[in-house]
C-alpha positions in Angstrom: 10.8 -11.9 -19.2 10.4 -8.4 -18.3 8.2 -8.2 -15.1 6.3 -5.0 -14.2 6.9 -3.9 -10.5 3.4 -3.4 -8.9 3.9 -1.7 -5.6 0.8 -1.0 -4.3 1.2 0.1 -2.2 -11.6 1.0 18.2 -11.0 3.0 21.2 -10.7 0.7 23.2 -10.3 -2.2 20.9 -12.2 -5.7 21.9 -8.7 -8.6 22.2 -7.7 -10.3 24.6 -5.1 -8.1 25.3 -5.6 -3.9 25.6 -3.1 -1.2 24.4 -2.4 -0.2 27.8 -1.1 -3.3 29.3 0.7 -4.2 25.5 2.9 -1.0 26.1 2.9 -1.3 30.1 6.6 -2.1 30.3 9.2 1.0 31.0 9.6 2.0 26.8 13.5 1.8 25.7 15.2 4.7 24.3 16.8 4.9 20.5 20.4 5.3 20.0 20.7 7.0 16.6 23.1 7.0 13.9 24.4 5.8 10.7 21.4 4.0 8.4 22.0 0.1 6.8 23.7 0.0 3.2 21.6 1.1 1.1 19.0 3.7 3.0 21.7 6.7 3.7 19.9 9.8 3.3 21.0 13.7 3.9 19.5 14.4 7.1 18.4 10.8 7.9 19.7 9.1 11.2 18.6 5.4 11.9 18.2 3.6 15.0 16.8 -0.1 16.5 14.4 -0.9 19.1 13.7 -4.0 20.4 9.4 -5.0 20.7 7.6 -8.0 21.7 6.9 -11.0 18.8 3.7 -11.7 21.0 2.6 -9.3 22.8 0.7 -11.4 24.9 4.0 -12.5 26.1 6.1 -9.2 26.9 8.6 -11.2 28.4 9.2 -13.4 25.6 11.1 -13.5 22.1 11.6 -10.1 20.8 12.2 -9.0 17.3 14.1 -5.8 16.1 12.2 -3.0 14.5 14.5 -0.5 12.6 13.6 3.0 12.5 14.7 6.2 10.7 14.4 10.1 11.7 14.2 13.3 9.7 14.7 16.2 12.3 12.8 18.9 12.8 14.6 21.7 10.7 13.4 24.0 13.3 13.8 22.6 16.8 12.8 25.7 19.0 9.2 25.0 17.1 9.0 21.6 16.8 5.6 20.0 17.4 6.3 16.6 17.9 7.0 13.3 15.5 5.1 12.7 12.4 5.1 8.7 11.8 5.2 6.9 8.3 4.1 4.4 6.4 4.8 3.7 2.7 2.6 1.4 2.0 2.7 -2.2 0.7 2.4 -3.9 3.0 5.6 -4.9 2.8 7.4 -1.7 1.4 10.2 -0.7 3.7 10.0 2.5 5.5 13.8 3.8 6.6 13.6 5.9 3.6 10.0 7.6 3.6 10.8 10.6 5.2 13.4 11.2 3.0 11.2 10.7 0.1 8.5 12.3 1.1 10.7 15.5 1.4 12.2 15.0 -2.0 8.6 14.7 -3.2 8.4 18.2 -2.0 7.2 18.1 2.0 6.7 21.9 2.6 9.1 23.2 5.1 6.3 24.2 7.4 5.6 20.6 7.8 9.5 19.5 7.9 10.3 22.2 10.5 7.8 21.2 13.2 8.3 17.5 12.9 10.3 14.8 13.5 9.5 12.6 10.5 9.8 9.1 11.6 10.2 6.2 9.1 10.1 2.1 10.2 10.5 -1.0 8.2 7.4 -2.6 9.6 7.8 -6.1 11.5 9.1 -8.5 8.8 10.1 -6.0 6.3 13.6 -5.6 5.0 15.5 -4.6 8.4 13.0 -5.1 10.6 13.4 -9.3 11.8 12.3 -9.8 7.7 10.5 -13.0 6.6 10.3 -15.3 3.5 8.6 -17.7 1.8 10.9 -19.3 -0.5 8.6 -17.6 -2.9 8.4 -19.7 -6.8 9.6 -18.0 -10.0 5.9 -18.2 -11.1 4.5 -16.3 -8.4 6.1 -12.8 -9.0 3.6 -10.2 -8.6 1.3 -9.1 -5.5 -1.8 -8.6 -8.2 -3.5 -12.0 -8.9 -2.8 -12.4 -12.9 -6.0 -12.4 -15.0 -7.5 -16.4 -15.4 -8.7 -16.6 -19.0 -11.6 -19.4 -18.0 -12.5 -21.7 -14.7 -9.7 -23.7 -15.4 -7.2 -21.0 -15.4 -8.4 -20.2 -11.7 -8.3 -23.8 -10.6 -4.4 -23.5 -11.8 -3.7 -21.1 -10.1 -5.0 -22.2 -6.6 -2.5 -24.9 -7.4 0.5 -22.5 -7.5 -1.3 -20.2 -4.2 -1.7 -23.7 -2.4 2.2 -24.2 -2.7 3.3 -20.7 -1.8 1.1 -20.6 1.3 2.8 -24.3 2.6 6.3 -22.9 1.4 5.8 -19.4 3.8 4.2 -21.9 6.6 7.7 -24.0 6.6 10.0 -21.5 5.3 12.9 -20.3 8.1 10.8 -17.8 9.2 7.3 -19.5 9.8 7.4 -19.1 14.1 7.4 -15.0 13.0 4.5 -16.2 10.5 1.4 -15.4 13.0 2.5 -12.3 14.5 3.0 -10.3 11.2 -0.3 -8.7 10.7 -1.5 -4.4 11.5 -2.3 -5.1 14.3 0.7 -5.8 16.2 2.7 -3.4 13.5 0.3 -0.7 15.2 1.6 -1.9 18.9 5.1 -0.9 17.5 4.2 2.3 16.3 3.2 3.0 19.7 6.3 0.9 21.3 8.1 3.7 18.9 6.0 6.8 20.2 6.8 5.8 23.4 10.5 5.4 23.0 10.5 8.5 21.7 9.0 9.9 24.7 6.2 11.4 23.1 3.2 11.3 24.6 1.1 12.0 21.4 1.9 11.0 17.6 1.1 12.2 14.5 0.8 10.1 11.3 1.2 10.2 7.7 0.7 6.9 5.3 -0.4 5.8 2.0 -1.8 3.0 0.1 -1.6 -0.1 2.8 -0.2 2.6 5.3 -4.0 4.3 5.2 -4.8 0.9 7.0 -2.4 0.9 9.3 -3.0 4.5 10.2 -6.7 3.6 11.0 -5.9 0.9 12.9 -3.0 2.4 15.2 -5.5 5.7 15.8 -8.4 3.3 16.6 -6.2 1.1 19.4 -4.9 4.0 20.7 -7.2 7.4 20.1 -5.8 9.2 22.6 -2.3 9.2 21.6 -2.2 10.5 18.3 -2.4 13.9 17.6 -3.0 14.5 13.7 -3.4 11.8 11.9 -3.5 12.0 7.3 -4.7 8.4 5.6 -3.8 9.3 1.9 -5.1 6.8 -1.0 -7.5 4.3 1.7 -8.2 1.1 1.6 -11.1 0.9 3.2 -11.7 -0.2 6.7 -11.2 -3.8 6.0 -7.7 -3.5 4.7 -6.5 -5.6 1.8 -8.9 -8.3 2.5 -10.8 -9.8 -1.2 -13.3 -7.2 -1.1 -10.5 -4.8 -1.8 -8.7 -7.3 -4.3 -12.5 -7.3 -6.4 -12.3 -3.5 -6.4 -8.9 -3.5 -9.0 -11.4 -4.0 -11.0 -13.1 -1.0 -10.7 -9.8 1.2 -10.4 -8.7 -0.1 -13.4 -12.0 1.0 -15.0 -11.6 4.1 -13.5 -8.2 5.2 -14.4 -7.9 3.7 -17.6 -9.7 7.0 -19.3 -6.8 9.2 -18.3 -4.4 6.7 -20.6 -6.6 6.4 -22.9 -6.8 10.4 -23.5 -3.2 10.2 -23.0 -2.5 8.3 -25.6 -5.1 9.8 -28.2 -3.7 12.9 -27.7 -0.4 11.7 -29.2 -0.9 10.1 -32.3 3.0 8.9 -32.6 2.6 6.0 -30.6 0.0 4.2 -32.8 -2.6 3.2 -30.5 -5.8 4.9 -31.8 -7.1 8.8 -32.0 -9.5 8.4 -30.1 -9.9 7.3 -26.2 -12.6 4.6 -27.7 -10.0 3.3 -29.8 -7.1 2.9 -27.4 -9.8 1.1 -25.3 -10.0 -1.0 -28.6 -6.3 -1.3 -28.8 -6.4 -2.7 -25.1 -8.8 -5.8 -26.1 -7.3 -6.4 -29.3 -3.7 -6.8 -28.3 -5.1 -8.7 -24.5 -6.7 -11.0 -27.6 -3.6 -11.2 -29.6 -1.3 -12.0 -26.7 -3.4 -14.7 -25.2 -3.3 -16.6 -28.1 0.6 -15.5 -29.1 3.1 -14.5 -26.7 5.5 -11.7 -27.7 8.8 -12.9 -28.5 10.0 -11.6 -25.1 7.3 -14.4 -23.6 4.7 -11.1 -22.8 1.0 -13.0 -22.8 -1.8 -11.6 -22.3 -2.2 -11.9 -18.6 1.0 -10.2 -18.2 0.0 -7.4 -20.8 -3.1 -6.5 -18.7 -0.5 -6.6 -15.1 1.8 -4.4 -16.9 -1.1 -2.2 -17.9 -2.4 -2.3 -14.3 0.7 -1.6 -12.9 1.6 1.6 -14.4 -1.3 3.3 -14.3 -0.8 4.0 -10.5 1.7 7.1 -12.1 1.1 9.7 -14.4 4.6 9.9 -15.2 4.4 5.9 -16.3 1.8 6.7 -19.1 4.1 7.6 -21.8 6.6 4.5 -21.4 3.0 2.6 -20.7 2.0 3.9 -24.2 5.7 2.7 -25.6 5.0 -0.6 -24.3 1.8 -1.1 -26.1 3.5 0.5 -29.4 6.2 -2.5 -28.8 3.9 -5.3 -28.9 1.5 -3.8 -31.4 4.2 -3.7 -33.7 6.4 -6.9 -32.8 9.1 -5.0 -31.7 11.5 -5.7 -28.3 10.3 -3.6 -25.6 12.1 -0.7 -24.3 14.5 -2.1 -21.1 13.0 -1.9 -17.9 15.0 0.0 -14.9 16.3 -2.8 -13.1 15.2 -4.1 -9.5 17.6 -3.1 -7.0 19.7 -6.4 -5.5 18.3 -6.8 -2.2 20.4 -6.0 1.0 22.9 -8.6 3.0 20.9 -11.1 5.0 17.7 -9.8 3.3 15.3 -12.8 1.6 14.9 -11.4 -2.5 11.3 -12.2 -2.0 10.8 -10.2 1.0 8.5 -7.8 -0.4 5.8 -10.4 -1.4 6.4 -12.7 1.5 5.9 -9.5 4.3 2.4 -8.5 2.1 1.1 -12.2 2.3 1.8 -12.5 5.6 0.1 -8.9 6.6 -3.1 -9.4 4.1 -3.2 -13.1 4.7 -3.6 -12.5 8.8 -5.3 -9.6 8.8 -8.6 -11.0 7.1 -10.6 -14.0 6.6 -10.5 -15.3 2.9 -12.5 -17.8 1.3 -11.4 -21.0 1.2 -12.8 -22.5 -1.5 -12.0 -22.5 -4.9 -15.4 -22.4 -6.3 -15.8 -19.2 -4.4 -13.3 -17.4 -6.6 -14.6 -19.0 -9.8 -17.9 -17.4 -8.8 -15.7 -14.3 -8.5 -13.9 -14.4 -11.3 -17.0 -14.7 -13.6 -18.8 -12.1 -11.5 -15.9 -9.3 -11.8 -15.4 -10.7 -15.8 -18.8 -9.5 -16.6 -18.6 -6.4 -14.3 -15.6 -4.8 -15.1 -14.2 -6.5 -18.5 -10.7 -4.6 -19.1 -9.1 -6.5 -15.2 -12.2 -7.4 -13.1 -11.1 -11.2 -13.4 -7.6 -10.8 -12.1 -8.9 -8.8 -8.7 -11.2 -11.9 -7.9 -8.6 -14.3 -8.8 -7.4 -16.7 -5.6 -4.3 -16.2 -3.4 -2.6 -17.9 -1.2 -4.6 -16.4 1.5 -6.9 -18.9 0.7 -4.9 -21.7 1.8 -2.9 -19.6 4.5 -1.6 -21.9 7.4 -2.4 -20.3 10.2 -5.4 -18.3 12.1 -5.4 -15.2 13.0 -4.7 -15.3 16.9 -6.9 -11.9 17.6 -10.0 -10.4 16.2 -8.8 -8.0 13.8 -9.0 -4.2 15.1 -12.4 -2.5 14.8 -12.2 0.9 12.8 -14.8 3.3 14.7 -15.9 6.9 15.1 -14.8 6.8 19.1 -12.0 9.1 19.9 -11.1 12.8 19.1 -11.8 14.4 15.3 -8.3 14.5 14.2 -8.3 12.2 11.3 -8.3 13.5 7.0 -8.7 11.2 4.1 -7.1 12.0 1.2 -8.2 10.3 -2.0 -8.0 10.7 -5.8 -11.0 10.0 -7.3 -9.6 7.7 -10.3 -6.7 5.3 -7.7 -6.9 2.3 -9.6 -5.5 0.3 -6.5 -7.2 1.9 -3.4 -10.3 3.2 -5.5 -12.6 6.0 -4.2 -15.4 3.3 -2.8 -12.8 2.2 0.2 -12.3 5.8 0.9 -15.7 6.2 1.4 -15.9 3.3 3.4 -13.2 4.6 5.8 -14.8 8.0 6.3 -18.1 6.2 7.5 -16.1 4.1 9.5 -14.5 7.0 11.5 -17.7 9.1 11.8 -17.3 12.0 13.0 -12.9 11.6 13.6 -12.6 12.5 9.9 -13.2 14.5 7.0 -12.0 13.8 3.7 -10.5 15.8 0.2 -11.1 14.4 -3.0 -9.6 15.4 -5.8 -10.4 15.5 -9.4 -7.3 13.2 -10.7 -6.1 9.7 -11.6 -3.5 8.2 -10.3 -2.2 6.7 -7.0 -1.4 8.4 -4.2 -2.3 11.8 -3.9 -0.3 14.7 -1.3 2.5 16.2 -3.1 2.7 14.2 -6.6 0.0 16.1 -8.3 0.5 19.7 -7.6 -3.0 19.9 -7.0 -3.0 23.4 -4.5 -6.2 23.0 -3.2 -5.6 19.0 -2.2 -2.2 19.4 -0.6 -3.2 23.0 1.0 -5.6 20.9 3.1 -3.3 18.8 4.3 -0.2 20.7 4.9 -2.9 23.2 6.9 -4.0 20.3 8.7 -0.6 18.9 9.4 0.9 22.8 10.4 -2.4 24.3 12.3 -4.7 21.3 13.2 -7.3 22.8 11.1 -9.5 20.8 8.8 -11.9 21.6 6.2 -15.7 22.2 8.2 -16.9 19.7 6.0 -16.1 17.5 3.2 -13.8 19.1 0.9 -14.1 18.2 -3.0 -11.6 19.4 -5.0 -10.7 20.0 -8.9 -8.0 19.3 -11.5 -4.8 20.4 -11.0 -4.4 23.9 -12.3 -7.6 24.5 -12.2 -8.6 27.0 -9.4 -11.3 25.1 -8.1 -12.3 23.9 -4.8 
């Protein structure tokens, strides 16, 4: 079958054990050079550093963190490093500097900073984990339960993923993969460096993480950009029941998209590609495609590329495919995962980060509730957000309060946001800027999508933040702006 990929992806904070003595050991240095198979770049030299599991035991096991480098192009100038984050959780990192330069970095921003990627703990090249993870449960976006019962079957699949990840090969690194502790690496990594301040880019997930590692440790960032938020709660289930308002959201851009070009079939007008979207949802769940695509997966697939404008058209092929019975057009294929790296990395890493980092409800009556709530709310993918996990039967609790994201600590924090993300929708964003007071100000812009700095070509969004990132400047207040193309503020 042909499976969409769906990436997506305090000051002094109140545990039982602080930032200062969690990085009070003498920091090791980095010895760069060549990157793993697979992550070569131009320009990209990798390195290892070795960090606590628990960092309430410094002196005990220690895990390896991989990291990447990007120099600054002009050293004389340079500012200082610019930390990454790609998102996910569970996306690997060693690469983000390079893509973020391919995606069109300005050099002002490449020739002041070292751009530093990491595979977060768990990821890929960093110590990775696994769950064993079933065929069945391929995607990170809880598929859409067509009644009650369909969520009770499901909880029987999330229930069996949960107990495989808490006895797979990896379960004694199962409680220390959460943000929090991936923040006490970033610092462990700052302080390698010997920097004595950071700055910090991420998206998606990596808006989280940002948040997190500025609010344990205010005083050593320097300029910090949280593109495409979560919210201040991370992915816990109140941002799973918001897919359904992203979807809502950005589904009107396809819909246009699609009108506008009558040759794939799908309706003339937006109303009637919304029709389309019911009638073949309808038409799937009660016949499967001959390449086995139901209606659950039709609505991931639709989910799933609508993060990308550049998805819409092979989106709209798609829809043409199974509106007319045809074989759908080949999908790129996934790349083989790297030696000694688990195939289900990915989704094991993201359980284990979303799964720590927040208390889920347990019960499966809660998420029928859920389901039937979101169902009636948002119609088009409402149900699949509220759907259960495996969070809900997750094996272990989380050692340490989860980090408190708060106002204290200097105003050097912008959010930027898209106001149609169909995974990290504008109501998290706005969530996150009350969160951080008066730290932050945040740019909207007037487009769909996921992600925002450097894919849209939106001048007065990216300005913002390549001022911000070059001069410290930020807008004086909250900056809203249009379309691409269009001139406007």
């Amino acid at each position: 079958m042909r499976k969409p990929v769906l990436l997506i992806l305090a000051a002094a904070l109140a545990v039982p054990l602080s930032p200062a003595v969690a990085s009070a050991r003498a920091p090791e240095t980095v010895q760069w050079g060549e990157c793993p198979s697979g992550t070569a770049k131009p320009g990209l030299d990798c390195g290892t550093l070795r960090v606590p599991l628990d960092y309430r035991n410094p002196g005990g096991r220690t895990i390896e963190l991989a990291i990447s480098r990007l120099r600054a192009a002009d050293p004389e100038n340079r500012r200082g490093v610019l930390l990454t984050n790609s998102g996910g959780p569970g996306g690997e990192g060693l690469t983000f500097p390079a893509v973020l330069r391919d995606l069109g970095l300005p050099r002002s921003v490449l020739a002041e900073y070292d751009a530093i990627g990491m595979d977060p703990r768990g990821v890929a090249h960093s110590t990775p984990v696994t769950c064993a993870t079933p065929a069945e449960y391929w995607s990170n976006i809880p598929e859409y339960p067509l009644d009650s019962a369909d969520v009770t079957t499901r909880a029987k699949t999330a229930a069996k993923l949960a107990r495989q990840c808490g006895t797979s090969r990896t379960a004694a690194l199962l409680p220390h993969i959460d943000t929090t502790n991936t923040a006490r690496d970033l610092d462990r990594v700052r302080a390698a460096l010997g920097e004595p301040r950071a700055s910090y880019f991420g998206w998606s997930y990596g808006s989280y993480l940002g948040a997190v590692y500025a609010s344990m440790f205010p005083e050593r960032t320097d300029r910090v950009v949280l593109d495409s938020s979560t919210g201040p709660g991370g992915w816990d289930a109140e941002l799973s029941k918001r897919f359904g308002k992203g979807f809502a959201d950005r589904f009107p851009d396809f819909a246009r998209f699609a009108a506008t070009h009558p040759g794939y079939g799908l309706g003339n007008t937006p109303e009637q590609v919304k029709a389309k979207y019911f009638e073949l949802a309808a038409r799937l769940d009660a016949k499967p495609s001959p390449q086995g695509i139901n209606g659950k997966t039709f609505r991931q697939l639709t989910f799933g590329n609508l993060y990308f404008d550049e998805k819409l058209p092979s989106l709209a092929a798609d829809w043409q495919a199974l509106d007319t019975g045809k074989p759908l057009p080949p999908a790129d294929p996934a790349p083989p995962p790297a030696p000694g790296i688990p195939g289900d990395n990915y989704l094991a890493a993201q359980l284990h980060v979303t799964c720590n980092d927040s208390d889920w409800p347990e019960k499966v009556r809660s998420y029928r509730k859920n389901v039937e709530a979101q169902r009636w709310a948002h119609p088009m993918f409402g149900a699949a957000g509220a759907n259960i996990t495996p969070c809900a039967f997750w094996p272990a609790e989380r050692e340490e309060p989860r980090a408190d994201i708060t106002g204290h600590g200097p105003a050097n924090v912008l959010i930027m946001q898209n106001l149609r993300d169909p995974a990290t929708p504008l109501p998290g964003a706005r969530k996150m800027r009350a969160a951080l007071g008066h730290r932050a100000r945040m740019v909207t812009a007037d487009q769909g999508g996921h992600t925002a700095y450097l894919r849209y070509h939106n001048t007065c969004a990216d300005d913002a933040v390549t001022n911000f990132l070059t001069t410290g400047a930020r807008p004086r207040k909250d900056l809203a702006c249009g379309q691409p193309g269009s001139g406007k503020p």
